[in-house]
C-alpha positions as CSV (number, residue, x, y, z in Angstrom):
1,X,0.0,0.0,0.0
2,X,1.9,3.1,-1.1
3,X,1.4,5.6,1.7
4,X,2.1,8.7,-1.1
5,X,-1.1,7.4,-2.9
6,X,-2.8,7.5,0.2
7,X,-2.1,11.5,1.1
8,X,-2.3,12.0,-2.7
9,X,-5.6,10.1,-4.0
10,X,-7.7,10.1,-0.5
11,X,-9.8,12.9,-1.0
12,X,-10.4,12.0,-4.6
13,X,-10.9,8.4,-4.0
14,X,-13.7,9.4,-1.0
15,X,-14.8,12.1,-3.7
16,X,-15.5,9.2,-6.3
17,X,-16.9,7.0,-3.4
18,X,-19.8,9.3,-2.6
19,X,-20.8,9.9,-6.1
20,X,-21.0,5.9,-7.1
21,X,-22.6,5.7,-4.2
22,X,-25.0,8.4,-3.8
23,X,-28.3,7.3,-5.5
24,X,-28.0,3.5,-5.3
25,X,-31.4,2.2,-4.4
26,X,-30.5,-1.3,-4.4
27,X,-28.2,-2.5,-1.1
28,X,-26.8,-5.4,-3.1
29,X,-26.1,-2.9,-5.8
30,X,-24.3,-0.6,-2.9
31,X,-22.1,-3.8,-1.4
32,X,-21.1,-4.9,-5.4
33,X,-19.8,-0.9,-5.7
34,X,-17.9,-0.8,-2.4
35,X,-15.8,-3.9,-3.2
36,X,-15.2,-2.8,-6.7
37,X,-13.6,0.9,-4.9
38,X,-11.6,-1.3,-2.2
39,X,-10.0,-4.0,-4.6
40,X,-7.4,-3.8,-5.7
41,X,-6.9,0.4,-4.9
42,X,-6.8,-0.1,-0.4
43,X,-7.2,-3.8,-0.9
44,X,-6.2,-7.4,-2.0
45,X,-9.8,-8.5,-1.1
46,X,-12.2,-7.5,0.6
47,X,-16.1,-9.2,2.2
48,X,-19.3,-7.8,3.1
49,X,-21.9,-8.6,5.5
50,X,-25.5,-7.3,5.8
51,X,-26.7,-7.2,9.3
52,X,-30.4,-8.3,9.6
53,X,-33.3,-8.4,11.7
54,X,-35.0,-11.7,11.3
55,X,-31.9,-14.0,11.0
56,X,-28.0,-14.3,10.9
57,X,-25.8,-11.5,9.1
58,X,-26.2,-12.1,5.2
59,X,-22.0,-12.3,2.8
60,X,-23.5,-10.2,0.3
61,X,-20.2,-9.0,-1.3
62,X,-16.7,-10.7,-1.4
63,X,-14.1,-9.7,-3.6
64,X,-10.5,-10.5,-4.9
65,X,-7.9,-9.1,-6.8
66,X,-7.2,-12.2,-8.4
67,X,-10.8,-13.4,-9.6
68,X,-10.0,-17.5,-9.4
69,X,-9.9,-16.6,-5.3
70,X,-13.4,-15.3,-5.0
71,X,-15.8,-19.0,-4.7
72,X,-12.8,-19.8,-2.3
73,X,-12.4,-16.7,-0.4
74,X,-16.4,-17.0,-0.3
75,X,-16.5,-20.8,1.2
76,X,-13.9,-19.4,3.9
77,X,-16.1,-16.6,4.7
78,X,-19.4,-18.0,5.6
79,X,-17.9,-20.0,7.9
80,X,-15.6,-17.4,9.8
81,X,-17.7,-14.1,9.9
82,X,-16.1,-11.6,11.8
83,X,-17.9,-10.8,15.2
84,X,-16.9,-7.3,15.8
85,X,-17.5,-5.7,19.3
86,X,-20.5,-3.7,19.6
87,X,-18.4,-1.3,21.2
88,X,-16.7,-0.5,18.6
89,X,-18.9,1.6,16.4
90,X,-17.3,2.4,12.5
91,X,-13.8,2.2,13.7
92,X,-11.6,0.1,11.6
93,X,-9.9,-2.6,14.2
94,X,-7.2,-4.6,13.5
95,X,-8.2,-8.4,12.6
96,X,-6.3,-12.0,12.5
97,X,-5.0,-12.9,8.9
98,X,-6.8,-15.7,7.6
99,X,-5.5,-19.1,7.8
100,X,-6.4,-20.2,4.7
101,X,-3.7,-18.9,2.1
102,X,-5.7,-21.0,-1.0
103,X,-8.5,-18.2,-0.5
104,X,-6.8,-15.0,1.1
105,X,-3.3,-15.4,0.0
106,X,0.0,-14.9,1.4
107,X,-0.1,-12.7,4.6
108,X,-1.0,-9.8,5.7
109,X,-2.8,-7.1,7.5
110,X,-6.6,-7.2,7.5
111,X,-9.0,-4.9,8.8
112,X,-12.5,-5.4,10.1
113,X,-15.1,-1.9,10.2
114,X,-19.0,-2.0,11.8
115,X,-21.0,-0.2,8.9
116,X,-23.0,2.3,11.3
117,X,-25.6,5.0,10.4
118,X,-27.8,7.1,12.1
119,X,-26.8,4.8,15.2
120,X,-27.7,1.8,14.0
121,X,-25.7,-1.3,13.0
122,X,-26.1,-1.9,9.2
123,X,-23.5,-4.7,8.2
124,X,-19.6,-5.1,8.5
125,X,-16.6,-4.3,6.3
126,X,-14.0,-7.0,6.2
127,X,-11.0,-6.4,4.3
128,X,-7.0,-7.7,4.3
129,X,-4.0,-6.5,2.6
130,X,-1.2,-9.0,1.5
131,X,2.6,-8.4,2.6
132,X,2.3,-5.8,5.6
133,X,2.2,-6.4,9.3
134,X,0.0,-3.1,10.0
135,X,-2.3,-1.5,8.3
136,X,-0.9,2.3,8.2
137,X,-2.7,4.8,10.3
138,X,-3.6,7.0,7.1
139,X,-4.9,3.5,5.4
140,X,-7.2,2.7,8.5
141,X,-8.5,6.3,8.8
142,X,-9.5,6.3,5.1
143,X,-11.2,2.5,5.5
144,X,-13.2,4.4,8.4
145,X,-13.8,7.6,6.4
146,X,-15.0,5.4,3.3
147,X,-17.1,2.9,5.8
148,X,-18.9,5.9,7.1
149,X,-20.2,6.3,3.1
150,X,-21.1,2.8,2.4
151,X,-23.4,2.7,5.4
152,X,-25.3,6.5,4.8
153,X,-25.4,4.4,1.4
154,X,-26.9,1.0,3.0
155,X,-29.3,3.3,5.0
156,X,-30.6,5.3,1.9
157,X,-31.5,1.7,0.3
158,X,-32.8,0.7,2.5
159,X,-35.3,3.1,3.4
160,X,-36.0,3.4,-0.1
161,X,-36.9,-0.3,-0.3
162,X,-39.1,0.0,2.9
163,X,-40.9,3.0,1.1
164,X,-41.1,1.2,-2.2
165,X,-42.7,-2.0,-0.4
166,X,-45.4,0.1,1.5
167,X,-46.2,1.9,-1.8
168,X,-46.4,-1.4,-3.6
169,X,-49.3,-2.5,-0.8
170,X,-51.0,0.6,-0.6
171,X,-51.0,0.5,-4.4
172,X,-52.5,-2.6,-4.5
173,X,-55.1,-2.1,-2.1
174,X,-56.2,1.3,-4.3
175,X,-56.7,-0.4,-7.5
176,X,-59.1,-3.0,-8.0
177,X,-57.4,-6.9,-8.4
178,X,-59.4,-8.0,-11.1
179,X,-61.8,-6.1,-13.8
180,X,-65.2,-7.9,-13.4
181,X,-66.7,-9.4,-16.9
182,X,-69.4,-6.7,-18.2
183,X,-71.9,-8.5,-20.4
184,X,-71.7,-8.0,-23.5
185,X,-68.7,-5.4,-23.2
186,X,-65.2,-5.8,-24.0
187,X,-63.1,-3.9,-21.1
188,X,-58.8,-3.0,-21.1
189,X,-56.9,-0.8,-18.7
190,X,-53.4,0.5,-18.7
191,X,-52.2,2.0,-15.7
192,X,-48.7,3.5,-15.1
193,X,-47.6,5.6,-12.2
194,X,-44.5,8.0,-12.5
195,X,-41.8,6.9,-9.6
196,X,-41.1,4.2,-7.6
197,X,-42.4,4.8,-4.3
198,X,-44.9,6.5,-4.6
199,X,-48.8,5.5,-4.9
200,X,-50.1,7.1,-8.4
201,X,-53.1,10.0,-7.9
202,X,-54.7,8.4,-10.8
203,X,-57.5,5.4,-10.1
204,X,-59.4,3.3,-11.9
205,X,-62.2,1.4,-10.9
206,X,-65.4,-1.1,-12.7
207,X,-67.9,-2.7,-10.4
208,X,-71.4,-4.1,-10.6
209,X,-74.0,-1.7,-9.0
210,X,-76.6,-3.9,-9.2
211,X,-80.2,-4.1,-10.6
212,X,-77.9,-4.5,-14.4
213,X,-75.9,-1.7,-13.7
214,X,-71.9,-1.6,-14.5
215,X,-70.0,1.3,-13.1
216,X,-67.0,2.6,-14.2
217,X,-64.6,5.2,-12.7
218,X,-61.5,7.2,-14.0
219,X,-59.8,9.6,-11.5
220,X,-57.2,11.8,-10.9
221,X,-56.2,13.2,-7.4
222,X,-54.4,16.7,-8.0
223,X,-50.9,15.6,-6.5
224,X,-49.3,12.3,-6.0
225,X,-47.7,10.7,-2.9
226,X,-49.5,9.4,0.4
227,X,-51.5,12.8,0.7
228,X,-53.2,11.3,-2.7
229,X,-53.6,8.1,-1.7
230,X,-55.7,9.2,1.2
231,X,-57.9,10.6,-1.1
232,X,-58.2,7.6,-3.7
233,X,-58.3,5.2,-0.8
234,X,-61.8,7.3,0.7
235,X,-62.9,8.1,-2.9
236,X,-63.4,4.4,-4.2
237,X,-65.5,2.9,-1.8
238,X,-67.9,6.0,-1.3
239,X,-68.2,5.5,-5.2
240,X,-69.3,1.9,-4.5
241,X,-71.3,2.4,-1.7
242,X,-73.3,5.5,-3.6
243,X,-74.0,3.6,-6.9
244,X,-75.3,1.1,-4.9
245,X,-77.7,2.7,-3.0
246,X,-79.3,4.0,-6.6
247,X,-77.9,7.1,-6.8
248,X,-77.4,8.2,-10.5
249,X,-74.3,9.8,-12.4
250,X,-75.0,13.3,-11.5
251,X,-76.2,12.7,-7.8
252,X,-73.4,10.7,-7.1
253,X,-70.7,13.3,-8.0
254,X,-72.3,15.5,-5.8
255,X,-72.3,13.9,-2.4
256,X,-69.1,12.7,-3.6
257,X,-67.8,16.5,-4.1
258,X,-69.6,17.4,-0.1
259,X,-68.2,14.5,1.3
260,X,-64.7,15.5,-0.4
261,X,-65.2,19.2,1.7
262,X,-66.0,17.4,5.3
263,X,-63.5,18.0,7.2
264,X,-62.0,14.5,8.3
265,X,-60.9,14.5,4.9
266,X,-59.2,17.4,5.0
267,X,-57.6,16.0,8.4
268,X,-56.6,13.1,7.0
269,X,-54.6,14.3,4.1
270,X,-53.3,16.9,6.7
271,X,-52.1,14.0,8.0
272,X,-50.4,12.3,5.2
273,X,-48.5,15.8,4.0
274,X,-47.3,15.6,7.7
275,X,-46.1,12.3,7.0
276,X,-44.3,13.4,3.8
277,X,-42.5,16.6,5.7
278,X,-41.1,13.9,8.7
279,X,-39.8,12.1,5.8
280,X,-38.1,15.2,3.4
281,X,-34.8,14.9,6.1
282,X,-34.7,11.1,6.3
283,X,-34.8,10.3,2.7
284,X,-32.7,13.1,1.5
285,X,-34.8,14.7,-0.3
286,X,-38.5,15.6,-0.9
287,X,-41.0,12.1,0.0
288,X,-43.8,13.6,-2.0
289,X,-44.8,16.6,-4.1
290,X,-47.9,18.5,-4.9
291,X,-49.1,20.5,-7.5
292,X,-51.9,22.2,-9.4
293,X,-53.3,20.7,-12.4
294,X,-53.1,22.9,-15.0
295,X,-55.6,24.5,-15.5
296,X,-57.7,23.0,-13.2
297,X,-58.1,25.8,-10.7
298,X,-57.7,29.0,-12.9
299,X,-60.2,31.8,-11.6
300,X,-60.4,29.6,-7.9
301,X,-58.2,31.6,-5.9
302,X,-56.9,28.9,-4.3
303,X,-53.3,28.8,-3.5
304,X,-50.6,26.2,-4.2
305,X,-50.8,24.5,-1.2
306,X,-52.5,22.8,1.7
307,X,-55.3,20.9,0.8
308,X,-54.9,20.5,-2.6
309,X,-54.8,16.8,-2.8
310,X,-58.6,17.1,-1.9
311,X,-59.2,18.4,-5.2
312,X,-60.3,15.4,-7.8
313,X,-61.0,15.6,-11.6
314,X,-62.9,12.4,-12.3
315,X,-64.9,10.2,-15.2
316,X,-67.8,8.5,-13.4
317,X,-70.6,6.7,-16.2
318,X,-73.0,3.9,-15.7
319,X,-73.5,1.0,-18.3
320,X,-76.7,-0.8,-18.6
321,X,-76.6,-3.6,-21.4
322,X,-79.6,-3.2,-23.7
323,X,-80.4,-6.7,-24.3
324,X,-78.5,-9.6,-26.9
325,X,-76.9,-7.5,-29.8
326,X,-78.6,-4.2,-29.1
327,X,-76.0,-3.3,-27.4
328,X,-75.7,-0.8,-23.9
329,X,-77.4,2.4,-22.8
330,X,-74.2,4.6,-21.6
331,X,-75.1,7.3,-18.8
332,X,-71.8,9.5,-17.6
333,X,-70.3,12.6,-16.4
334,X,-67.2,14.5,-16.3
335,X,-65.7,16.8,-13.5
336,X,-62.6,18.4,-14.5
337,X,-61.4,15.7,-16.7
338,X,-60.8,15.0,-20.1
339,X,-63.9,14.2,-22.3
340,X,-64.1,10.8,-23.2
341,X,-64.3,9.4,-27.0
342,X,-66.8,6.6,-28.9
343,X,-65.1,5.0,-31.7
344,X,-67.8,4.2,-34.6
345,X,-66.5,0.8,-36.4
346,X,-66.1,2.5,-39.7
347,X,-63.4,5.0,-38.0
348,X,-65.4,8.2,-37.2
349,X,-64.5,9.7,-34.0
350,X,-67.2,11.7,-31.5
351,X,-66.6,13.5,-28.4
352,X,-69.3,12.7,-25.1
353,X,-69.5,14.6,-21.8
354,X,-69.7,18.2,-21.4
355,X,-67.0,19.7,-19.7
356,X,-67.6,20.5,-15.1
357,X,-65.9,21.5,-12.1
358,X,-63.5,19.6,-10.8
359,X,-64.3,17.7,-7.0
360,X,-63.7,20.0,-4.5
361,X,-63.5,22.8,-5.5
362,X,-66.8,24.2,-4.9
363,X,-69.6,23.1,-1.9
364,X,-73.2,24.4,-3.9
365,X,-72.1,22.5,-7.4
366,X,-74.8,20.7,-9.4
367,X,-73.3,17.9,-11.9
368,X,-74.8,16.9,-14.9
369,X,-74.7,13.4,-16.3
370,X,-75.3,12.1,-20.5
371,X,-76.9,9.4,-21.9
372,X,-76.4,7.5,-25.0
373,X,-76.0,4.5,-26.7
374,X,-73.3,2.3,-27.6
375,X,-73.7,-0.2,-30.2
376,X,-71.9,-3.5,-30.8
377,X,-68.6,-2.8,-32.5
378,X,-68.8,1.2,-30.7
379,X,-65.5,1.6,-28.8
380,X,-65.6,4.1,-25.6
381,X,-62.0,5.4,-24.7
382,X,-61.3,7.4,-21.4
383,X,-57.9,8.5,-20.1
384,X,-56.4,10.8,-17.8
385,X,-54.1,13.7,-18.3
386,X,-51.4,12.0,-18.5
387,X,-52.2,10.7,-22.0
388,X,-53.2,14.2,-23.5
389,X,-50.5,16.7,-21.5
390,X,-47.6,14.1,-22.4
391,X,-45.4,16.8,-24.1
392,X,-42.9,16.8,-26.3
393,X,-41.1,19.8,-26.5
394,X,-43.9,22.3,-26.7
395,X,-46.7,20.3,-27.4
396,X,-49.2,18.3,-26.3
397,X,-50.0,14.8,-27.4
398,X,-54.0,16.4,-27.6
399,X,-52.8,19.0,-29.3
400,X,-55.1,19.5,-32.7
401,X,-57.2,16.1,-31.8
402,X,-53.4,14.3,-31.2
403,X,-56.1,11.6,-29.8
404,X,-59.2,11.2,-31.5
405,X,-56.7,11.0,-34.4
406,X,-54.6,8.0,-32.8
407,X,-58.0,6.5,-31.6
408,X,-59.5,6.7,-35.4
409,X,-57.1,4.5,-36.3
410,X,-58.1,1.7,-34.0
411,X,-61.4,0.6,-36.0
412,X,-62.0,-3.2,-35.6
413,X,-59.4,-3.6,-32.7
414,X,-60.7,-5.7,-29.7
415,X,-60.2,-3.5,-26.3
416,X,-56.8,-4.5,-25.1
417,X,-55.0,-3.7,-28.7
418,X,-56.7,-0.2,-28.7
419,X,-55.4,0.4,-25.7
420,X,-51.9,-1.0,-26.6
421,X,-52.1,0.6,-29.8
422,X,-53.0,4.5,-27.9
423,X,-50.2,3.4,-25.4
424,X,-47.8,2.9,-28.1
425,X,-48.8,6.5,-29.7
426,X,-47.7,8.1,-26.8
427,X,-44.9,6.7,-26.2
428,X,-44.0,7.7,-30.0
429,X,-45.2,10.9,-29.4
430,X,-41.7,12.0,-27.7
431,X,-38.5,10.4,-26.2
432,X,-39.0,11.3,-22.7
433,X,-41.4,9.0,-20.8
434,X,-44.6,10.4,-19.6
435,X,-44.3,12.5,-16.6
436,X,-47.4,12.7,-15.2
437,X,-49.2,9.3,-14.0
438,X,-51.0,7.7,-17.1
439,X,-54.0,5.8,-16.9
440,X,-56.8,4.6,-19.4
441,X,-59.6,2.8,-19.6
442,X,-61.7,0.9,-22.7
443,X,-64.7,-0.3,-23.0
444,X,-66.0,-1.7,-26.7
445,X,-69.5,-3.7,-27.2
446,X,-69.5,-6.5,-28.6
């Protein structure tokens, strides 16, 4: 180990540490990093260990300057982890030289480093130089130095992977597991959230209502992050529970937009934004963020701020087949999102819905619902905003009709390839992926 490199190259060296580092999601992907740094620059080999709560330490890393050692270095390892004191908290403390020369190599100086962050015990660092007695004191302070990154590294994966899990089982518990079979009615959805962790603030629902009703729902929470996922997760069953008490289109929307202004809502996505805030310093970085739709509130006065996650653009319809090959009597309305389309078989493209208010926004709001008829081969299409705002550069993918014109071209596709074939037009549409959550929903007679 050539102490000039070490006063030379150690602040680079930690330099290039924190930026491989920084960013890493994966812990696996963290450990693979840290041994490729060590070996061969501090190290001859090198070992890592992931602490754990349910069981032993895990050997998730081990690795040699001369790759032939590695399965042999590996076999030695599991059966000799180092059991560091807990006193000693990410100081690098001398360790005994392996015995085994066919896995380590000739002898050395080996060093063995608790992986702390926070306070908390994350893994250990075990790594050995060949040929020296002692580690030097500049080559033990820099093992500390760069142990100190690796486990603000460990820590950040970690929590990332907690957050991603939760999302993954709130997400699931949003979004209905199945689509049920509508008679008579062909039915696709494509659903994408933006991120990784976080729960989308668009929703999707189809349910039976009863007495031949089907109902089907396309929403889209201003915001994304927990505070939305309050919102979806109260917004869903209400739906459910109105339609089936007989409400119709119109009258559901508004209770749904009163119940949306009680105040336990408001509470609870109070709640969740507080969540998000406790969360800002422990990630790194902001846990959620909120915004306007555009749009959506012009002329409101409402600020950017508190609350907004309350506010809700949604599709809400009713289908009621007509009888064998006659095809369904459509009833739906439309609060602050976009219109919905009916593909004729022949190609012709209509607009249904008038335009209302988003959810929300307003207590004394009347909403008004349509009726019409579908007939077999008639294709209804709904998305959310994430489909007609994608943008590439300054435009819109809805820009002059951008989607009636991509859905005209869908004649005599069954459900699920015109909603792969819109899907693929957006993607098209630019080089950047969406980002804005995307979600769509079709339904075609049959």
């Amino acid at each position: 180990m050539d102490p000039d490199w070490i006063q030379r190259g150690a602040l680079s060296f930690l330099a290039e540490a924190s930026d491989l580092l920084a960013g890493q999601f994966d812990e696996d992907m963290v450990t693979s990093l840290a041994g490729q740094l060590l070996v061969p620059r501090l190290a001859d080999w090198c070992a890592i260990w992931l602490d754990s709560t349910s069981g032993p330490p895990r050997l998730a890393r081990v690795w040699h300057a001369s790759e032939g050692r590695i399965e042999g270095l590996r076999r030695v390892l599991e059966k000799e982890p180092p059991q560091v004191p807990a006193a000693v908290r990410g100081s690098a403390v001398e360790w005994p030289w392996p015995a085994d020369p066919a896995a380590y190599g000739p002898g050395g100086a080996a060093l063995a480093c608790r992986l702390v962050a926070g306070g908390r015990a994350l893994g250990t660092l075990l790594l050995g130089r060949a040929g020296l007695v002692r580690m030097p004191a500049e080559a033990v302070g820099l093992v500390e130095d760069f142990a100190r990154r690796v486990a603000l590294a460990l820590a950040s994966a970690r929590r990332y992977t907690r957050q991603a899990t939760i999302s993954r089982v709130l997400q699931r518990g949003l979004l209905p597991s199945v689509i049920p079979r509508i008679p008579g009615v062909e039915s696709a959805v494509v659903y994408e959230p933006t991120g990784d962790i976080s729960a989308g603030g668009d929703f999707y629902d189809v349910f039976p209502a009863g007495d031949g009703r089907w109902c089907f729902v396309l929403g889209d929470v201003c915001g994304n992050g927990p505070e939305a996922a309050v919102v979806t997760g109260l917004v869903r069953p209400w739906l459910r529970l109105l339609a089936r008490e007989g409400y119709g289109v119109g009258e559901v929307l508004d209770r749904l937009n009163q119940l949306l202004g009680e105040e336990a809502v408001e509470q609870a996505v109070e709640g969740a934004a507080e969540a998000v805030a406790a969360g800002v310093e422990a990630v790194g970085g902001p846990a959620g963020v909120v915004e306007l739709m555009d749009g959506g509130l012009v002329g409101t006065g409402l600020p950017a701020g508190g609350g907004v996650a309350r506010f809700l653009s949604l599709l809400y319809g009713e289908l009621e087949p007509l009888g064998e090959g006659e095809g369904v009597r459509c009833t739906l309305a439309s609060a602050g999102h976009p219109l919905p389309l009916v593909l004729r078989p022949e190609g012709e493209v209509r607009t249904v819905a008038a335009p209302q208010i988003l959810l929300g926004v307003v207590d004394d709001v009347t909403y008004e619902s349509e009726s019409f008829d579908l007939a077999p081969g008639e294709t209804l299409l709904c998305v959310t905003d994430g489909v007609t705002e994608h943008r590439s550069g300054d435009r819109q993918f809805d820009d002059e009709d951008g989607l009636a014109a991509a859905f005209a071209l869908c004649a005599g596709l069954s459900a699920r390839e015109v909603a792969e074939r819109v899907r693929q037009a957006v993607d098209e549409f630019a080089a950047e992926p969406p980002d804005d959550d995307l979600a769509m929903l079709v339904l075609k007679v049959v």
